[in-house]
C-alpha positions in Angstrom: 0.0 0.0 0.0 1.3 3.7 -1.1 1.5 6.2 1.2 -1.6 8.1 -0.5 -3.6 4.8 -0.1 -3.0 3.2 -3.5 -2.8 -0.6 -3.7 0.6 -0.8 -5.0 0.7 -4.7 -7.4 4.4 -6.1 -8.5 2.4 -7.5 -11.6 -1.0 -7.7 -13.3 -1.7 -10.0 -16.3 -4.6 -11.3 -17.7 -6.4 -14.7 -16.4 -4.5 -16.9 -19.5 -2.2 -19.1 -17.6 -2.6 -20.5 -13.9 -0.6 -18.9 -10.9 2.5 -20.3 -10.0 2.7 -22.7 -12.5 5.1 -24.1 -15.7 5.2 -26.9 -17.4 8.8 -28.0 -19.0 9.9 -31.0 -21.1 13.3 -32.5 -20.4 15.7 -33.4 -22.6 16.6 -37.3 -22.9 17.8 -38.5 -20.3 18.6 -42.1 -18.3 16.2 -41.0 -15.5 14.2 -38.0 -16.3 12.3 -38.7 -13.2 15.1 -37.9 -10.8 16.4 -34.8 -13.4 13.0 -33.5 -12.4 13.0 -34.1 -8.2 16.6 -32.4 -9.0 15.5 -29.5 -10.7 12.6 -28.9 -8.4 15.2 -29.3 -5.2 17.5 -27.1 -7.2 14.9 -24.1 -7.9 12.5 -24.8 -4.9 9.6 -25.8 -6.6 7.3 -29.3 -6.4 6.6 -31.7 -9.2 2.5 -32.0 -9.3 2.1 -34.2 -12.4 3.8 -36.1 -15.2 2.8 -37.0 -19.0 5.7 -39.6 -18.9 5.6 -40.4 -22.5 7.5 -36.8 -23.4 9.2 -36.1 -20.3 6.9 -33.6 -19.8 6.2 -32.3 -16.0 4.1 -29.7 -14.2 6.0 -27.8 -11.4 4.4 -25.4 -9.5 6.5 -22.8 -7.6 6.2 -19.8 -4.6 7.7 -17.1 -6.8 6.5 -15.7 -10.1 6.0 -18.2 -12.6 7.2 -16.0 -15.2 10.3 -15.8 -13.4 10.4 -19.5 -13.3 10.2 -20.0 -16.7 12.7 -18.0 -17.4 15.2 -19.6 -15.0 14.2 -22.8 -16.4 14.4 -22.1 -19.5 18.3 -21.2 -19.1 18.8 -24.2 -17.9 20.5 -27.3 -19.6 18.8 -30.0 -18.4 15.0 -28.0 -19.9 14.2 -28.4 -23.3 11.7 -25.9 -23.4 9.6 -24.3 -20.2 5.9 -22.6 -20.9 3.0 -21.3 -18.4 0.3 -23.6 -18.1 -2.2 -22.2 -20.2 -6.0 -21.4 -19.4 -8.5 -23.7 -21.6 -11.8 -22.8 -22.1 -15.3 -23.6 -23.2 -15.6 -21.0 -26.9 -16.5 -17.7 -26.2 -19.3 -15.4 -27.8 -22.3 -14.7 -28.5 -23.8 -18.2 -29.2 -23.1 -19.5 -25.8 -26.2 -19.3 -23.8 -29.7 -21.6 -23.7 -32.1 -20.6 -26.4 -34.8 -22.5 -25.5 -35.7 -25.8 -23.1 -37.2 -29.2 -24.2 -38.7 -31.8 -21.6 -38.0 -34.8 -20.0 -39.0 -36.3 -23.1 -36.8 -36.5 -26.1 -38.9 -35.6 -28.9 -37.6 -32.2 -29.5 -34.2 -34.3 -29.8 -34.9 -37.1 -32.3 -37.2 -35.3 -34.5 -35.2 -32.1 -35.0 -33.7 -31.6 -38.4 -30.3 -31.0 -37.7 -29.7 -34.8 -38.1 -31.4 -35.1 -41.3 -29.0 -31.7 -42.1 -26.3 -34.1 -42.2 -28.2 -36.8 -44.1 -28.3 -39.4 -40.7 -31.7 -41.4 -41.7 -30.3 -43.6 -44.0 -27.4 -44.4 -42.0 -29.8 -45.3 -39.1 -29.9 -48.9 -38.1 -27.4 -50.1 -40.6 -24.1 -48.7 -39.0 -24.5 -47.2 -35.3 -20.6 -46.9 -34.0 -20.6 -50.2 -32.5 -16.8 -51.6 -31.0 -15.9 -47.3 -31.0 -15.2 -45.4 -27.6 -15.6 -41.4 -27.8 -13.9 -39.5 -25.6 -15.5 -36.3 -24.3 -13.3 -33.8 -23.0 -15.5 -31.4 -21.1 -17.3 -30.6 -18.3 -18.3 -33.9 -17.5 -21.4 -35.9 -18.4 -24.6 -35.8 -16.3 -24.2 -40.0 -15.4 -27.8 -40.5 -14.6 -29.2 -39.3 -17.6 -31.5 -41.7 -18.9 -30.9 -40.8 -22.7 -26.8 -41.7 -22.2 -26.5 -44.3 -19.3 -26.4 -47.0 -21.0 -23.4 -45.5 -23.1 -21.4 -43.9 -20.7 -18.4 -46.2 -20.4 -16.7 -44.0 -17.0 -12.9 -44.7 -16.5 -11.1 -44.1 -13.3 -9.5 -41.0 -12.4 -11.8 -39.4 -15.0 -13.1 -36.3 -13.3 -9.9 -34.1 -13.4 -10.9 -31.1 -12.3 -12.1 -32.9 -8.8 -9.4 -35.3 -8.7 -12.6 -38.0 -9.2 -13.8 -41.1 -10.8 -16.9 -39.5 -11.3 -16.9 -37.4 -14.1 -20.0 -35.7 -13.5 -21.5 -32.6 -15.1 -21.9 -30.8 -12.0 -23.1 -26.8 -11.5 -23.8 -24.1 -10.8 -21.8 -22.5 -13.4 -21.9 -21.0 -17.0 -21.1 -23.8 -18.8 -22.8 -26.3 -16.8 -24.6 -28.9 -19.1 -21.6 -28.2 -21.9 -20.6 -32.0 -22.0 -23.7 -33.5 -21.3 -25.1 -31.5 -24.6 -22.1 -32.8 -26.7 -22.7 -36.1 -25.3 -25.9 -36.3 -26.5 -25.0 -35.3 -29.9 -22.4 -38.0 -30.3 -25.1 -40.7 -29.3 -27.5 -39.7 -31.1 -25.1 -40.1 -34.6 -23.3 -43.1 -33.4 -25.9 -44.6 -30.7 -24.1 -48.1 -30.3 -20.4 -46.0 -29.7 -19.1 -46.0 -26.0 -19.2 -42.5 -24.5 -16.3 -41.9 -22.1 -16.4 -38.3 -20.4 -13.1 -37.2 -18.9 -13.9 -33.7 -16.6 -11.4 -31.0 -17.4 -13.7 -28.2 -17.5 -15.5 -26.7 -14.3 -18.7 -25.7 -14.5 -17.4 -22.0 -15.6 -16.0 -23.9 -17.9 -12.6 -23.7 -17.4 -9.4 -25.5 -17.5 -5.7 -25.6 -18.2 -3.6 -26.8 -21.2 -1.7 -29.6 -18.9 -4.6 -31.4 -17.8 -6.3 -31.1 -20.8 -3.3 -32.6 -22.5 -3.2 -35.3 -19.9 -6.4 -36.4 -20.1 -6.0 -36.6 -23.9 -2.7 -39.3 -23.2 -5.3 -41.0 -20.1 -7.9 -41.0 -23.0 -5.8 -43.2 -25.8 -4.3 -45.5 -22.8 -7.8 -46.4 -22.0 -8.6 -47.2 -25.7 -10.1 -43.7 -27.4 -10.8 -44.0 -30.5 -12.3 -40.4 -31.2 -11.9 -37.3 -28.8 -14.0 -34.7 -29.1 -12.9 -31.2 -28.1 -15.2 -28.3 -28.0 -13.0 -26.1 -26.0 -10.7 -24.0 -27.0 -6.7 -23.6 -25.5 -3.6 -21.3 -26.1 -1.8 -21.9 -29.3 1.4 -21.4 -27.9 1.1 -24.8 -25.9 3.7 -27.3 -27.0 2.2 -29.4 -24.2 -0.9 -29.3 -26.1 1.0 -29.6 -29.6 2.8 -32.3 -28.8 0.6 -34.3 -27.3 -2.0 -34.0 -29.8 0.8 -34.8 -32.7 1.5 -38.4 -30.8 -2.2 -38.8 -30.3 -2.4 -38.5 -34.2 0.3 -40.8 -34.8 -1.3 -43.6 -32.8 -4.2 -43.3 -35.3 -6.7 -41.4 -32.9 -9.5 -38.9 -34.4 -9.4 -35.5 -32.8 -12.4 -33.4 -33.7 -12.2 -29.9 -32.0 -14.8 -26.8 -32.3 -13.3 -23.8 -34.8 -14.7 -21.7 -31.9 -17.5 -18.9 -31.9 -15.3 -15.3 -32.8 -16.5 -14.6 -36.6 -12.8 -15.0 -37.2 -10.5 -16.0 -39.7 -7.5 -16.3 -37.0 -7.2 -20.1 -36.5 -8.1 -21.1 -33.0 -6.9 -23.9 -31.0 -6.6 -27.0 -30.7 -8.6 -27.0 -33.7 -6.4 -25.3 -36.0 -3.2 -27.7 -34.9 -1.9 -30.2 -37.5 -4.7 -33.5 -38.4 -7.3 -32.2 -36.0 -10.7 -31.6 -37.8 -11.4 -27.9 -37.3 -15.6 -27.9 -37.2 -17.1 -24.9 -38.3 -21.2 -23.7 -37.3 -23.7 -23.4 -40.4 -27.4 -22.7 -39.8 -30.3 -24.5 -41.5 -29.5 -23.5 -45.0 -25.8 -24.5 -44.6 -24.6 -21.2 -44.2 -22.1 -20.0 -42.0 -23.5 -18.4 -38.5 -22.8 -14.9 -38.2 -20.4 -16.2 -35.1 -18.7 -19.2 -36.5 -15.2 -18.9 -36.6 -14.3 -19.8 -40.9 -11.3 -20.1 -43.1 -8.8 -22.5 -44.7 -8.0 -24.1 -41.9 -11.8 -25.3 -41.3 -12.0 -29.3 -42.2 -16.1 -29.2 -42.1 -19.1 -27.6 -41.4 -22.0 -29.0 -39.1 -25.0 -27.2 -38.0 -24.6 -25.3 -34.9 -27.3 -22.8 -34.4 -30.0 -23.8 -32.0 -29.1 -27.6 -31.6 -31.5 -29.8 -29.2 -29.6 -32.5 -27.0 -29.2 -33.9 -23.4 -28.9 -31.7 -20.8 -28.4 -31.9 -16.8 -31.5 -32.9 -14.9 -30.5 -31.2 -11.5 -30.1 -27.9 -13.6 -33.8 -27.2 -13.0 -33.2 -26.7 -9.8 -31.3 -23.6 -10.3 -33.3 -22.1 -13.6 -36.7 -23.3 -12.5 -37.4 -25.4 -16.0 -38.3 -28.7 -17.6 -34.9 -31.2 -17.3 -33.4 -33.2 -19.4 -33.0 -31.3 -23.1 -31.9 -28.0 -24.0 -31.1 -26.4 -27.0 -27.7 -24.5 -27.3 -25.6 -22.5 -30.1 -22.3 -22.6 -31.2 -19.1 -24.7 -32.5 -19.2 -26.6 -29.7 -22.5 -28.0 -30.8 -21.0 -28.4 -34.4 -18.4 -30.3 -33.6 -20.1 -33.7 -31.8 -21.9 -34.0 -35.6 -18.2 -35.0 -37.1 -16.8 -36.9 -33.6 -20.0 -39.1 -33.8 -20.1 -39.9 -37.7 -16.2 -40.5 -37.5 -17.7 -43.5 -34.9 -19.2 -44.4 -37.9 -16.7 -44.4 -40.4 -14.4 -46.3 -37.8 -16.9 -49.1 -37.3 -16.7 -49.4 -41.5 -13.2 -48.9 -41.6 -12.6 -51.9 -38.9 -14.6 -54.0 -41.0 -12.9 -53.4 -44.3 -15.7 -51.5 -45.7 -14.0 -48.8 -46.3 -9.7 -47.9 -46.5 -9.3 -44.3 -46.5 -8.7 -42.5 -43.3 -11.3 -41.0 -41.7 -10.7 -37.4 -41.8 -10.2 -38.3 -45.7 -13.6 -40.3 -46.0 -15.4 -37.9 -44.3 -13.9 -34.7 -46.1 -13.7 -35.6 -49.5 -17.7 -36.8 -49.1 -19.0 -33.7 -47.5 -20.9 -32.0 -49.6 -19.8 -28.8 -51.5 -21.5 -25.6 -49.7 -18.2 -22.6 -51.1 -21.3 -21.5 -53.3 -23.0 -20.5 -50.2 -20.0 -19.4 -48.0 -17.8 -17.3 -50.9 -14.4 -16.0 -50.0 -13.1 -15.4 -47.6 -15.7 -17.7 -45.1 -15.0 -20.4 -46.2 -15.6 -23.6 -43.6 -14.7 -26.3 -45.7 -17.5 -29.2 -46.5 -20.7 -29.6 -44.9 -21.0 -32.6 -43.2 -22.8 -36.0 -45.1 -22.7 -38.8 -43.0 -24.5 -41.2 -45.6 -22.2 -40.3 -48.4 -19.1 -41.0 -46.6 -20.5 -43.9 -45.4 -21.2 -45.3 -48.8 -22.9 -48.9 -47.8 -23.4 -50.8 -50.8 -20.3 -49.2 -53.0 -16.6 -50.8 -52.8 -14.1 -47.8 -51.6 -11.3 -46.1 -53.0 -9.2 -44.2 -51.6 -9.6 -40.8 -52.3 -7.6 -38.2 -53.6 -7.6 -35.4 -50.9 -6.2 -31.9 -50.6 -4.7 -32.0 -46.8 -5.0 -27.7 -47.0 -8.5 -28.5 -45.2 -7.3 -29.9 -42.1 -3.4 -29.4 -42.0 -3.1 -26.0 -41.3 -0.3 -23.7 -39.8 -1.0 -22.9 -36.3 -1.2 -18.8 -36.0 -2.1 -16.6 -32.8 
């Protein structure tokens, strides 16, 4: 405090990384284990958390974490040092209720969203069956009658809590966020296992070192797809990296293009073979919100979407449980993680050989005419054609500019 009464601060920065905290990856070592305890002897600071297949480890420390990058980053044991980011749920306009179903699901089933991406004659003949979905989010209401039966709950999945119970838990502004993409994935792949890992409160927030780790916890206990509506710092190599490996073990990531009306890739969905999902409305054309661009793999309808929501949450808003309808990328996104269920239920019974970011680009159906330059957000979404039941596949020939972009601030 100054002597005129002013509140005298040694640093103010905005909420985009969590206090006292840096993640670092080591350089090779025999025992990078004990080159961590070492470093965290050496420089006073505690090891919280490992992703051991990189050599990657959170310390937290008493002093400034900016300060303890830098140290850390002068040291020759550190390949590289970086704050632990914030991750959030996307931004904007679009995220807030529109409107609330029942405890029925009729507004779900019957709304034409699905037939938007051509699901009815997919229906019954391939359902995502032998396919786990990972949902990243805030958790997944676990007694909603609509998704118990495909919840397939892990250990140590609610990482926000420190949990097996990954729960969709409130009050908060994002409360019902991963029970609404939940209920999107089911409804496109209904025979696919759901497994919700927590890494968002119920603000919806999170950090780029848990949300990497539970993207390693995911693939160890057999993810097939991982669904990310959330957005996260592009300047996380934590987050980079691990997504890169996740890749390379032949996992789908489908991430949200996020809700800014911008052209500036976001992330994680702008990072190398994620599949960047833009919003269109009922026409197919672009929300005034959506995020668009080169960098956009697809487009699936996001505006005013009808899914699963918390029961409790009437509780606190004093209307019917169970459905909701919500707005943004977010929404868009669970359309492409649930029909890549599909196309890996085909692809594991030789039905079909291309990848599946391939087999589901190259059959989306052509919308440019309706989003000219420069909002662009690639192909809209066509579940049935890239399914292509009674046809023997080729591969096709794709251009990888739709979903191997350069990662940008």
């Amino acid at each position: 405090m100054s002597p005129d009464g002013r509140l005298d601060a040694k640093i103010v920065r905005p909420d985009d990384s969590e206090p006292n905290q840096v993640v670092v990856r080591l350089k090779p070592s025999a025992d990078s284990f004990a080159t961590a305890q070492a470093l965290a002897s050496e420089y006073e600071m505690s090891v919280r958390a490992i992703l051991p297949s990189a050599d990657i480890y959170l310390f937290t420390t008493r002093e400034d974490e900016e300060d303890a990058q830098e140290r850390l980053l002068n040291d020759d044991r550190v390949l590289w040092a970086e704050l632990n980011r914030v991750s959030r749920v996307p931004t904007g306009f679009p995220y807030r209720t529109w409107k609330w179903g029942s405890q029925e699901d009729s507004n779900y089933v019957n709304q034409r969203a699905f037939e938007q991406v051509n699901l009815t004659p997919v229906v019954g003949v391939v359902n995502g069956d032998g396919v786990t979905v990972a949902v990243l989010d805030t958790g997944v209401d676990l007694e909603h009658p609509a998704l118990v039966d495909a919840l397939h709950i892990i250990a140590n999945s609610d990482m926000i809590s420190d949990t097996d119970r990954p729960d969709d838990i409130g009050p908060g502004t994002a409360w019902g966020h991963g029970t609404h993409v939940a209920g999107v994935i089911h409804a496109i792949a209904p025979a696919a296992r759901i497994m919700p890992l927590r890494v968002l409160d119920a603000q919806g927030r999170g950090n780029t070192f848990v949300l990497a780790y539970a993207i390693e916890y995911a693939i160890q206990q057999g993810a097939d797809v991982i669904n990310l509506s959330l957005g996260a710092d592009c300047d996380s190599r934590t987050l980079a990296e691990t997504i890169a490996a996740a890749v390379a073990q032949g996992v789908v990531i489908v991430a949200a293009a996020g809700n800014d009306a911008s052209v500036v890739p976001s992330c994680p969905a702008s990072l190398p073979w994620v599949m960047a999902v833009a919003a269109v409305d009922e026409q197919r054309v672009r929300t005034s919100w959506s995020n668009y661009g080169p960098w956009i793999a697809l487009a699936a309808p996001g505006e005013g979407i009808t899914s699963t929501f918390p029961l409790g949450y009437a509780a606190e808003i004093d209307a019917s449980p169970g459905y909701a309808s919500w707005s943004g990328t977010s929404m868009a996104a669970p359309f492409v993680a649930g029909a890549a269920a599909l196309v890996i239920e085909q692809r594991n019974t030789g039905k079909i050989q291309a990848s599946v970011a391939e087999q589901l680009i190259t059959h989306g159906a052509d919308i440019s005419a309706l989003n000219p330059l420069p909002y662009t957000v690639g192909r809209h979404l066509d579940i049935a054609a890239a399914l292509v039941l009674d046809e023997p596949q080729e591969s096709p020939t794709a251009s990888y500019a739709l979903f191997l972009p350069s990662v940008q601030r």
